[in-house]
C-alpha positions as CSV (number, residue, x, y, z in Angstrom):
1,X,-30.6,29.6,6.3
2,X,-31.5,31.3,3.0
3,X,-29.9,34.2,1.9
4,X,-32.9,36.9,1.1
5,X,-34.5,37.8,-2.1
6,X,-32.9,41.0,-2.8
7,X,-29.3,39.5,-3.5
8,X,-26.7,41.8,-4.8
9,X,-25.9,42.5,-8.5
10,X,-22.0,42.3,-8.0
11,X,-23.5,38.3,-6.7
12,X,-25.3,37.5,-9.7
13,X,-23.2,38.3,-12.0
14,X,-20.2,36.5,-10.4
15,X,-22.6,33.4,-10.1
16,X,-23.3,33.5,-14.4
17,X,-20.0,32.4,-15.6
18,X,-20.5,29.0,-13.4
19,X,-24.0,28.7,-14.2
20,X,-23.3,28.9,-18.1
21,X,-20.2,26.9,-18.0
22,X,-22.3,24.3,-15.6
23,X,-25.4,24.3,-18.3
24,X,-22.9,23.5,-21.4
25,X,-21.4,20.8,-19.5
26,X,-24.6,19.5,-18.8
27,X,-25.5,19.0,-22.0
28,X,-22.4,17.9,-23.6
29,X,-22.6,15.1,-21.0
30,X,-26.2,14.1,-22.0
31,X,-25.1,14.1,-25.6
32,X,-21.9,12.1,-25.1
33,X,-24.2,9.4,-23.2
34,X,-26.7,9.4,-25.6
35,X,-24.4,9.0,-28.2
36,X,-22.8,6.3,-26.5
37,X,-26.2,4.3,-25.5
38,X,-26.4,4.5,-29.4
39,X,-23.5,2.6,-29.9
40,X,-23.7,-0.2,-27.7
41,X,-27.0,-0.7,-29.3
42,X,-26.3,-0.7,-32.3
43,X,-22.9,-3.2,-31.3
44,X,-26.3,-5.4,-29.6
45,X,-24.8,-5.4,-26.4
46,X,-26.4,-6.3,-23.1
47,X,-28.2,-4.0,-21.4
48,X,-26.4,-3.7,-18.2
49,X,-23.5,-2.0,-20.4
50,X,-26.2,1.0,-19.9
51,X,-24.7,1.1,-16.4
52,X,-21.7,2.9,-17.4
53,X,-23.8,6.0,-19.2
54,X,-26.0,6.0,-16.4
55,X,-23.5,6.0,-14.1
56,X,-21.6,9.2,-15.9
57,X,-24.4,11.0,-15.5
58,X,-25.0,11.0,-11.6
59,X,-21.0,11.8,-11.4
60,X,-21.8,14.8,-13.7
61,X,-24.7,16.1,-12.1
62,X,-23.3,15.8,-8.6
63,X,-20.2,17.1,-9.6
64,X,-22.4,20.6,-11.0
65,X,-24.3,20.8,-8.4
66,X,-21.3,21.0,-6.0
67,X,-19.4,22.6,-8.5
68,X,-22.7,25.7,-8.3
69,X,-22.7,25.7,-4.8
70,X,-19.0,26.0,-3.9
71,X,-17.1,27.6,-7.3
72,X,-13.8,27.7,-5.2
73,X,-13.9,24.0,-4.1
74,X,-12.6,21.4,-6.5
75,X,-14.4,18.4,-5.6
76,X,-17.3,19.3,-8.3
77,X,-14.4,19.3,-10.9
78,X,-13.5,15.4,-9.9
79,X,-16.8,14.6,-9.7
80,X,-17.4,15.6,-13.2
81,X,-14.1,14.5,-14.5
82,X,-14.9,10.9,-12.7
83,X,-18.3,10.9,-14.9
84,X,-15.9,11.5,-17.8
85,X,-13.5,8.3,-17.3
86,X,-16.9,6.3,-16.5
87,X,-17.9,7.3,-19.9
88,X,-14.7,6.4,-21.4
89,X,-14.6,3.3,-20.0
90,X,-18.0,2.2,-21.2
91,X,-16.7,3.2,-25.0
92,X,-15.4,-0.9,-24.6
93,X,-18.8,-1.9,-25.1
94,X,-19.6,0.3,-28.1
95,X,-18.3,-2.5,-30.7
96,X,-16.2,0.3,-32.6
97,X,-12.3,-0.4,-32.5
98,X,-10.5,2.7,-31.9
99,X,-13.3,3.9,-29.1
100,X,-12.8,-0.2,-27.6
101,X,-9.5,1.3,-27.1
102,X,-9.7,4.1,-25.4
103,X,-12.0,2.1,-23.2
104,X,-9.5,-0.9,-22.4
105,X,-6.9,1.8,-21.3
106,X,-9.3,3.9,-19.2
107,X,-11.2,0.2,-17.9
108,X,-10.0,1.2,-14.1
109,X,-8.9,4.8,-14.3
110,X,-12.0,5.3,-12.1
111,X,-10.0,3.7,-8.9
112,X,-7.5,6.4,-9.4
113,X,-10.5,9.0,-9.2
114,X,-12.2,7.4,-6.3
115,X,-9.3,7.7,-4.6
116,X,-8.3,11.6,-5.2
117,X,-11.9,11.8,-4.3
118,X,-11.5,10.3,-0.5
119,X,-8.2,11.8,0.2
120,X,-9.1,15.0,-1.2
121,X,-13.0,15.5,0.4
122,X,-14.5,18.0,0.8
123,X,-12.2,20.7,-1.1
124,X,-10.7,18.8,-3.8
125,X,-7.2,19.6,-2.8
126,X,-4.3,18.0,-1.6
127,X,-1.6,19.4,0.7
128,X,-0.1,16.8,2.3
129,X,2.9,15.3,0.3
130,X,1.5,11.7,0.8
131,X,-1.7,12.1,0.0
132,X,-0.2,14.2,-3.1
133,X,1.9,10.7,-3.6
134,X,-0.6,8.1,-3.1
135,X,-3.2,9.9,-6.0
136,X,-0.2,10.3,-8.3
137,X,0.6,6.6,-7.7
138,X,-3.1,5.7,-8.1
139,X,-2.9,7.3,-11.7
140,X,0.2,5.9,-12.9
141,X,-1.3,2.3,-12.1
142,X,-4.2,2.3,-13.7
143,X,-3.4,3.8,-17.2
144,X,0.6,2.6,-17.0
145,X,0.3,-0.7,-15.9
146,X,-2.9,-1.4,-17.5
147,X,-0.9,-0.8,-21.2
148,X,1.2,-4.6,-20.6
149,X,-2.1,-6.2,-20.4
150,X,-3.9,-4.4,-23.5
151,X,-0.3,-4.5,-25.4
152,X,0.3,-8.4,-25.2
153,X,-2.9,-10.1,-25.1
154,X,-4.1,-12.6,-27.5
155,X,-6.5,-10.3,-29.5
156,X,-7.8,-6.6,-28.8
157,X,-7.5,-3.1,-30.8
158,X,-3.8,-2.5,-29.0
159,X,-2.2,-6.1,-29.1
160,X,0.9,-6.7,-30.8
161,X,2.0,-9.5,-29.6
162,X,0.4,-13.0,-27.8
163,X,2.7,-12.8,-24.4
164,X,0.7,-14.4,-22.0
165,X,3.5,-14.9,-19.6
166,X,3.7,-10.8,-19.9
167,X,0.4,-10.3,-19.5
168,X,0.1,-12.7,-15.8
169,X,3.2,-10.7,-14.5
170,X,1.3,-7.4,-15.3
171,X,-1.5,-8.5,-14.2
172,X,0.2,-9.5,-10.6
173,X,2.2,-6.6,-10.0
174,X,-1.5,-4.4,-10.7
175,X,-2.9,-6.2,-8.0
176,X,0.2,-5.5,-5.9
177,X,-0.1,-2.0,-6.5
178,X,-3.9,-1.7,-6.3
179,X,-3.7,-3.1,-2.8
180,X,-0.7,-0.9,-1.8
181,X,-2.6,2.0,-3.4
182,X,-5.6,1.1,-1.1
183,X,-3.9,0.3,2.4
184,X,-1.9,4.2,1.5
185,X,-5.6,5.5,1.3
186,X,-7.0,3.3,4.4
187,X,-3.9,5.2,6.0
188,X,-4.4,8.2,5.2
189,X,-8.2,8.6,5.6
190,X,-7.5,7.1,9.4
191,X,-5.2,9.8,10.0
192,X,-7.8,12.3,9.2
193,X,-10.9,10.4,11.0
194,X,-8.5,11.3,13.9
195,X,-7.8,14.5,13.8
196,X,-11.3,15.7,12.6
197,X,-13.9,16.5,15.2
198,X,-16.6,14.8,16.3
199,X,-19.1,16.1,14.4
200,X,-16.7,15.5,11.0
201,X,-15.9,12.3,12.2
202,X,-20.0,11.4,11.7
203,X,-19.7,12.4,8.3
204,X,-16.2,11.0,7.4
205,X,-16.2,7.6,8.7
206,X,-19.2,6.7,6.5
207,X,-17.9,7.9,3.5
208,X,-14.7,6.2,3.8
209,X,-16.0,3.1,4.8
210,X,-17.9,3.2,1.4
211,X,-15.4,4.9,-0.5
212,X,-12.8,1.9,0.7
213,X,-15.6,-0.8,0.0
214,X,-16.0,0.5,-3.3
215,X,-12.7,0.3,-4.5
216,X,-12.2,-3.3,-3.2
217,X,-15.7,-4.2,-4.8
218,X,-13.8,-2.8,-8.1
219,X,-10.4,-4.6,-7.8
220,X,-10.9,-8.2,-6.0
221,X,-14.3,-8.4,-6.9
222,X,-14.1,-11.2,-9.5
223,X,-11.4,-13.0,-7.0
224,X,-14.1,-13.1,-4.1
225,X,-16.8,-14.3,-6.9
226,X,-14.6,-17.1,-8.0
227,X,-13.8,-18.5,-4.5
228,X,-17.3,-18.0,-3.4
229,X,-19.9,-18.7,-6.1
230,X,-17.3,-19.8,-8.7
231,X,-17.4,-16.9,-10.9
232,X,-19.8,-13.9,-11.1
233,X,-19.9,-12.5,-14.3
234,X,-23.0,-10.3,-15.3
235,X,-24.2,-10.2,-11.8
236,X,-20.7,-9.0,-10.5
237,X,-20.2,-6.3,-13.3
238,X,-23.9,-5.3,-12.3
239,X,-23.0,-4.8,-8.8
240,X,-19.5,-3.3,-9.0
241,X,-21.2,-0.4,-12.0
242,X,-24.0,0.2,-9.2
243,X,-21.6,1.0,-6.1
244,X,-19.3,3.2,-8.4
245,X,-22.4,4.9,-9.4
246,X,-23.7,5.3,-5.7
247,X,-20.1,7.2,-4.6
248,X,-21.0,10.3,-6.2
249,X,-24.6,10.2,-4.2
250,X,-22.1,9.2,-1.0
251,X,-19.9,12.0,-1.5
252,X,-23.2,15.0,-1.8
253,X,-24.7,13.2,1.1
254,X,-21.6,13.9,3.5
255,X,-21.1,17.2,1.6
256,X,-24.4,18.4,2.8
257,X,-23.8,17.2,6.3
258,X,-21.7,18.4,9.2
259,X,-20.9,21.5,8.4
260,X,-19.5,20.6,5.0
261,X,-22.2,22.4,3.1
262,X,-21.8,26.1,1.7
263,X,-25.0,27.9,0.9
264,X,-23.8,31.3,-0.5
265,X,-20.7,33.0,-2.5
266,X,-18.5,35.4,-0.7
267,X,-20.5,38.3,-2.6
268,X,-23.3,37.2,-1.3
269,X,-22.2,38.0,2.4
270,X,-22.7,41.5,2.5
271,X,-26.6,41.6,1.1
272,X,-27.1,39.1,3.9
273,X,-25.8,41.9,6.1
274,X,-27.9,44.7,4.7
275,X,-31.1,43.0,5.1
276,X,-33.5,44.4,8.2
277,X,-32.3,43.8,11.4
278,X,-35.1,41.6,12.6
279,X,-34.5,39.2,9.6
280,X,-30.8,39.4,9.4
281,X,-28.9,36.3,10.7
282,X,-25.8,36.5,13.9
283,X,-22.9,37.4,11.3
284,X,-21.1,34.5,13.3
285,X,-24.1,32.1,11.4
286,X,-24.2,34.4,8.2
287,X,-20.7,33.9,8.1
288,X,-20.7,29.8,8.9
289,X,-23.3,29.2,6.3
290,X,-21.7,31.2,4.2
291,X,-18.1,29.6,4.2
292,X,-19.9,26.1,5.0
293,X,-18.0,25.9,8.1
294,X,-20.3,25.2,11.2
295,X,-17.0,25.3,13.4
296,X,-16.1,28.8,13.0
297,X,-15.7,31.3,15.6
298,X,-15.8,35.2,15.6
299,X,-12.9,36.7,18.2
300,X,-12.8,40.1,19.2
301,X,-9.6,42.3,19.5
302,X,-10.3,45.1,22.6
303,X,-8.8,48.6,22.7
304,X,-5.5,48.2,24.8
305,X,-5.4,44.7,24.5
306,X,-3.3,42.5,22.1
307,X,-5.3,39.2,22.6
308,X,-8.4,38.0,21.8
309,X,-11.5,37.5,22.9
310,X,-15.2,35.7,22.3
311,X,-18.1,37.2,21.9
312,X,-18.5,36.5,26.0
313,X,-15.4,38.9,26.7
314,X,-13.4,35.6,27.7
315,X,-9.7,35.5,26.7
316,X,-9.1,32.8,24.1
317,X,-5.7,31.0,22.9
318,X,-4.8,31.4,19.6
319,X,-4.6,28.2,17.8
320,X,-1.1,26.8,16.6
321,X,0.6,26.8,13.5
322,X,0.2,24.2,11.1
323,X,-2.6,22.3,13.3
324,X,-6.4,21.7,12.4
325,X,-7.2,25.0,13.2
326,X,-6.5,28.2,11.6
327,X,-6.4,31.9,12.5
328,X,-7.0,34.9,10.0
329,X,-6.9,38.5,11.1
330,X,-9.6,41.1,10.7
331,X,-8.5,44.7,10.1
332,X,-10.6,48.2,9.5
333,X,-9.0,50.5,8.5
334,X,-5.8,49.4,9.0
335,X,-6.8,48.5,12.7
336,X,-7.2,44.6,14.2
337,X,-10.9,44.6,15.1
338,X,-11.0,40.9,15.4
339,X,-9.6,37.6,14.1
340,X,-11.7,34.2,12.4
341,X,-10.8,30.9,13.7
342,X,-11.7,27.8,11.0
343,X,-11.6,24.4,10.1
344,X,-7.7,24.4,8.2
345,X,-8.6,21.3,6.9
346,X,-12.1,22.3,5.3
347,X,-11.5,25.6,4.3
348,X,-8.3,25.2,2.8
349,X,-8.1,28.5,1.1
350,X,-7.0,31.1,3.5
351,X,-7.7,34.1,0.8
352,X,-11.7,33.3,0.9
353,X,-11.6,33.7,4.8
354,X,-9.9,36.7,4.8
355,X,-12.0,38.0,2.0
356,X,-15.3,36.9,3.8
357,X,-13.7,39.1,6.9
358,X,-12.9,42.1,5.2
359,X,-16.7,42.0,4.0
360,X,-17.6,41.9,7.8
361,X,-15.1,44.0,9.2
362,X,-17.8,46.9,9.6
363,X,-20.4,44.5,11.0
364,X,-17.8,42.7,13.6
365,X,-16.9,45.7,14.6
366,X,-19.9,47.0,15.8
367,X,-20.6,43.6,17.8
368,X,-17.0,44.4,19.1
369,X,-18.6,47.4,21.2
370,X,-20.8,45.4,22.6
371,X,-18.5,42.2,23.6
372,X,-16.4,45.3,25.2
373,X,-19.3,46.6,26.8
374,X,-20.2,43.5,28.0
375,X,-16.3,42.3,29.1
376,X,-15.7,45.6,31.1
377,X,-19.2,45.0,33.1
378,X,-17.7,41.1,33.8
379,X,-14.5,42.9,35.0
380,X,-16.4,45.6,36.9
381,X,-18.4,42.8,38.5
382,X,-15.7,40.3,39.2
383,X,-13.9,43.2,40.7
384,X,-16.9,44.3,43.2
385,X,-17.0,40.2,43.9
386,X,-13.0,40.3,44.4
387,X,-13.8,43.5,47.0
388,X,-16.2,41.9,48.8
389,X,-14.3,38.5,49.4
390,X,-11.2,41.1,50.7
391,X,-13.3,42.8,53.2
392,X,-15.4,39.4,54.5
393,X,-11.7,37.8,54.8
394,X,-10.1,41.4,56.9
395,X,-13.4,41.2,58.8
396,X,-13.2,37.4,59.6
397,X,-9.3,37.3,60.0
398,X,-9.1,40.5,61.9
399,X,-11.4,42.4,63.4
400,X,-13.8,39.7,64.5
401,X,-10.7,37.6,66.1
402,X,-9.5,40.5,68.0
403,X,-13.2,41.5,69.6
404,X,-13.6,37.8,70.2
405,X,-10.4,37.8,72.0
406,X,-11.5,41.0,73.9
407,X,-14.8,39.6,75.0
408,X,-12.4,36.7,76.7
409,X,-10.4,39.0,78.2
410,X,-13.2,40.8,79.4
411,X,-15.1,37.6,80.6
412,X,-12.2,36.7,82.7
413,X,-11.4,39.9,84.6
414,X,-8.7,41.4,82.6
415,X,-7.3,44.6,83.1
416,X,-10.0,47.8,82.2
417,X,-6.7,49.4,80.4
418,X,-5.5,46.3,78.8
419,X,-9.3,45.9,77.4
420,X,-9.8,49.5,76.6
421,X,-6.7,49.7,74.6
422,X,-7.9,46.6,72.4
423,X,-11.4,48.2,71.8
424,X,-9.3,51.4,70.4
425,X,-7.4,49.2,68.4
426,X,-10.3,47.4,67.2
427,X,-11.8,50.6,66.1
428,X,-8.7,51.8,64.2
429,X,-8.5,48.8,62.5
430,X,-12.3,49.2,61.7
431,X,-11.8,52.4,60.6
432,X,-8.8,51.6,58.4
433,X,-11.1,48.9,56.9
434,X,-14.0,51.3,55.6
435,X,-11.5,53.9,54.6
436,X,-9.7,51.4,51.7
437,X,-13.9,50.7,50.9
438,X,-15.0,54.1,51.1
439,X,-12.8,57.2,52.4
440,X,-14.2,59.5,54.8
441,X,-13.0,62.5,53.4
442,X,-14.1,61.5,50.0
443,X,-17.9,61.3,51.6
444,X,-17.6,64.3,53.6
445,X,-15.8,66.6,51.6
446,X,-15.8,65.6,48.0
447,X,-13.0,64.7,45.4
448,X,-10.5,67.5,46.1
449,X,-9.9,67.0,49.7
450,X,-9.9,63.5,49.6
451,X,-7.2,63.8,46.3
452,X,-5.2,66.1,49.0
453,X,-5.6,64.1,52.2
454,X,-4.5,60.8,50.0
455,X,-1.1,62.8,48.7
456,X,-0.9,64.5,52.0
457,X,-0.5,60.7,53.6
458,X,2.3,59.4,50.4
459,X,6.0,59.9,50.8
460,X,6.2,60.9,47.1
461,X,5.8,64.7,46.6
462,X,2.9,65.8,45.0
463,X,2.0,69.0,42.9
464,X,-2.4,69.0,42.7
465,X,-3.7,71.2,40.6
466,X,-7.3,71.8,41.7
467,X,-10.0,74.0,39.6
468,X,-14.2,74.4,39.3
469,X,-15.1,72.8,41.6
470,X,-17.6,75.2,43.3
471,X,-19.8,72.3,43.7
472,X,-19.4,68.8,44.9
473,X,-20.1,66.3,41.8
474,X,-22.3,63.2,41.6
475,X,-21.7,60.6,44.0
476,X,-20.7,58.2,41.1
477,X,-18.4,60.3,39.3
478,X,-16.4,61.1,42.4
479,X,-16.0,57.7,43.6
480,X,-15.3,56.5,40.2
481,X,-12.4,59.8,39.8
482,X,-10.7,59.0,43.1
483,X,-10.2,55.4,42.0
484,X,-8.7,56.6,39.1
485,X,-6.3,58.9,40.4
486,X,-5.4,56.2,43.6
487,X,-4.5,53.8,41.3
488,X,-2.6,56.2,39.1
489,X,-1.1,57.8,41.7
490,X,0.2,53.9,43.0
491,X,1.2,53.1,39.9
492,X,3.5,56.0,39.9
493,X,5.0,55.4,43.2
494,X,6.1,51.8,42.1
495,X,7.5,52.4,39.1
496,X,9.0,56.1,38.9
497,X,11.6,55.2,41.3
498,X,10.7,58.4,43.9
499,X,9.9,61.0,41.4
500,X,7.7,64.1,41.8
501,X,4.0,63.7,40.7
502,X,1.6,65.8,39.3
503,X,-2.0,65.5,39.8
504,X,-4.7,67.8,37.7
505,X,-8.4,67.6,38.9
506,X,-10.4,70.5,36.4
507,X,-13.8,70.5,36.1
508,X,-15.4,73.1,33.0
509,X,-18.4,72.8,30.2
510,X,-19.7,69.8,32.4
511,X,-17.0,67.6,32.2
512,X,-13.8,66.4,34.5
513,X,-10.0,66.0,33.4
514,X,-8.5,64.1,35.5
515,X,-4.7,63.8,34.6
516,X,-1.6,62.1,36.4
517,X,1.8,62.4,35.1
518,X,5.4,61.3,36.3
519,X,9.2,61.2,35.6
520,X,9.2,57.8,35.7
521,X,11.1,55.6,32.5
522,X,7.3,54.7,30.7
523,X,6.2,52.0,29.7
524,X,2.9,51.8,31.1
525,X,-0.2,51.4,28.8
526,X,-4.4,50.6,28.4
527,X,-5.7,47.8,29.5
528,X,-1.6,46.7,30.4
529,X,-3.1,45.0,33.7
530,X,-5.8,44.8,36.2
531,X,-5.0,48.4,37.5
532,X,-5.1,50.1,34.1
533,X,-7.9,47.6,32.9
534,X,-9.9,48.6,36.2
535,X,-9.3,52.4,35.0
536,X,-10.5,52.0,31.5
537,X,-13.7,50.3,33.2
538,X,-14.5,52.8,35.3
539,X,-14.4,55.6,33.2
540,X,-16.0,53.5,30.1
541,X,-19.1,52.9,32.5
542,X,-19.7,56.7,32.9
543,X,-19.4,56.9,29.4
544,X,-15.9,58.9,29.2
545,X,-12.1,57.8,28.1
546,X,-9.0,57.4,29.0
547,X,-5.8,57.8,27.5
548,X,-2.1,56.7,28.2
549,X,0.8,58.6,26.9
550,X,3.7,57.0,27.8
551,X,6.5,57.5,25.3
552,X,9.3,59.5,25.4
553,X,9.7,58.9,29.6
554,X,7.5,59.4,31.7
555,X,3.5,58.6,32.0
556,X,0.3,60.8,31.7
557,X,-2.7,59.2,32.4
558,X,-5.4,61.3,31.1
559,X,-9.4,60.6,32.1
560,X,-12.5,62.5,30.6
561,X,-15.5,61.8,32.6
562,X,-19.2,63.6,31.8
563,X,-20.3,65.4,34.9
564,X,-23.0,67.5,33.9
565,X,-25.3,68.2,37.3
């Protein structure tokens, strides 16, 4: 996805300090490797040593490009820097002493880089303490251990002395090391294969592979010559120069892969949200593309309700602390609208979700609306399903067993009175049956009289307060109010331990209050279960609200429903 044309100001000019910084890099790196190329020509060396120049340069200009595309990641930093120490260690080959130097200590500093590069893909960072311990380790190898060597050898810009028996033990406790140093990162990068996802685990298992053949083509190279072709010499440095020079190619190819890749700054975000509405991306993809996380979800926080949600109105668990999977909160104006669920492991930077979230807030609220919308028609739904299933089981359970058992009775002679008393019965329970669907007063009469035949039939006194209703409302709105105050009204009966109830019914300036209060202790509230939730659906659906007031004892439940005729 490409962010449009029109990008904002407040963008561009974030974007020029990395751009400038990025060009002058460039071409300090160009001019270090030319300078360098120079030397070893002048010094008449072969031309393989071109390898290591060469080789800088694909680090550097990986490193900017990824560097240009994520500012806040540091992977683009050790790429460059790992362009750096290749250059340094090609100074060997230059022919001048104190630059021979400098190369003979830095000869495998690259190991160390290559491995902060694995364990630290794709941000750069490290968190864990062992992976914190195994790059430390890998840099105090291979500049400490690597002094002994340069120190004691027979001839050299840094030898003092000819200790060859130094020089051997050096030599074998580096290769201890390096292997320990590898197996650590083997360990470590298996550990991650498995917690990442599928999808990561594509990208990561090839780039480790590589990563882990490279540094074993680096250090037992020459070993595995010997045994096998009995030495290797230019042909070995040849190939171990070309695979260090390749891992900077591996490490933008899984970078652009799987999610890894992140197309736009933060800034950026909004102008993606401003474009028109038939070219602007879902925010959930804006956002993805944006962060370079293809995992992310967008949950929803509904009125009433201290979960979340997805954009499908299903409740979703919040992920766990200190797993793969993290959770930042999205507030407007001061209010949870929502929450952003990411990689933890890619986006290891909590502040640039949150940022990214307050520059949606507006936009994610608005989809809010319509994943409530769309949740309270699943509820209303699954609630007419629910009724349906309730009266096909009464039917099934009930009525049809008893006339079944009449017909018997009446097959086989039974008494006329023991049959006609079962047909009555029958027909009360059938009339019990479409009452709870549909009461008869409520049909008949309209809302007020079936409001005062339901309190007439509670043992909980109740004070109704009728008023304007000259005329009998739409069918909807009546059916819709009576369920409200029922359900009210049985709320109130279970939990105000035999109080009086009052119950308000005004309709004025096309509108109806409907209003239920208590003496009860509280603690009711929206969307606080099925009953309330089923309130807040009904009233939502006929495009009025509903409000719960229960502090200070006591409960009002207060509906406003349009009822213009």
């Amino acid at each position: 996805m490409r962010a449009p044309s029109h990008v904002s100001d407040a963008g561009r000019v974030r974007s020029l300090p990395v751009t400038d910084s990025a060009l002058l890099i460039a071409v300090a790196a160009l001019c270090a490797a030319g300078a360098e190329l120079a030397l070893m020509r002048q010094a008449q060396v072969h031309w393989a040593a071109a390898l290591f120049p060469a080789g800088a340069l694909v680090y550097v200009a990986a490193g900017l490009i990824a560097w240009t595309r994520r500012p806040s990641s540091r992977l683009g930093f050790l790429l460059v820097v790992g362009g750096g120490v290749l250059l340094l260690s090609g100074l060997v080959n230059t022919g001048v002493e104190a630059l021979v130097a400098v190369g003979q200590i830095t000869r495998i500093l690259g190991i160390a880089v290559i491995i902060h590069l694995l364990i630290g893909f794709p941000t750069g960072r490290l968190h864990a303490p062992a992976a914190r311990l195994v790059v430390a380790g890998g840099y105090v190898v291979c500049l400490i251990f690597e002094l002994p060597i340069r120190l004691f050898s027979p001839d050299g810009p840094l030898s003092v002395a000819d200790r060859p028996e130094v020089v051997s033990a050096a030599i074998d406790v580096l290769r201890v090391a390096g292997a320990l140093l590898v197996l650590a990162t083997a360990a470590l990068l298996v550990a991650r294969l498995r917690r990442a996802t599928p999808e990561q685990r594509r990208v990561l298992a090839p780039l480790s592979g590589y990563g882990i053949f490279a540094l074993l083509i680096v250090q037992w190279g020459s070993e595995v010559s010997r045994w096998l072709f009995d030495g290797g010499g230019l042909t070995l440095s040849i190939v171990q120069l070309t695979v260090i020079a390749l891992v900077p190619v591996a490490f933008a190819v899984a970078a652009s892969r799987g999610g890894f890749a992140r197309t736009a700054d933060i800034a950026e975000l909004g102008s993606w949200l401003g474009a028109e509405e038939s070219a602007r991306p879902a925010l959930r993809q804006a956002l993805a593309d944006t962060l370079g996380d293809q995992s992310l979800r967008l949950l929803f926080r509904l009125p009433g309700d201290d979960g979340l949600v997805d954009d499908r109105g299903v409740p979703v668990s919040r992920p766990g602390p200190n797993g793969p999977r993290g959770l930042v909160e999205i507030e407007l104006a001061g209010e949870p609208v929502g929450a952003i669920v990411y990689d933890a492991v890619l986006l290891d930077r909590p502040a640039d979700v949150r940022e990214a979230g307050r520059v949606i807030s507006l936009a994610l609220d608005r989809e809010r609306l319509v994943v409530e919308l769309r949740a309270s028609r699943s509820r209303l739904v699954a609630a007419a399903d629910d009724e349906r299933r309730r009266i096909a089981r009464d039917l099934h359970d009930g009525l049809q067993s008893r006339l079944v058992f009449l017909a018997v009775q009446a097959g086989t002679g039974a008494d006329a009175g023991t049959v006609r008393a079962g047909i009555e019965a029958a027909i009360d329970e059938l009339r019990d049956l479409v009452e709870g669907v549909m009461p008869t007063q409520l049909t008949e009469r309209g809302l007020p009289a079936a409001v005062e035949d339901l309190a007439d039939r509670l043992p909980t006194p109740i004070a109704l307060h009728v008023a304007g209703f000259e005329r009998r409302l739409a069918p909807d709105v009546e059916t819709a109010a009576y369920f409200i105050v029922s359900e009210a009204i049985v709320n109130a009966v279970k939990h105000a331990d035999g109080t009086a109830l009052a119950v308000s019914l005004e309709r004025s300036n096309g509108t109806l209050a409907i209003e239920v209060a208590d003496g009860g202790v509280g603690g009711a509230r929206a969307g606080g279960g099925n009953g309330m939730r089923g309130m807040d659906d009904r009233v939502a659906a006929l495009g009025g609200r509903l409000a719960i007031d229960s502090a200070g004892g006591g409960t009002r439940v207060k509906a406003v429903i349009p009822c213009v005729s």
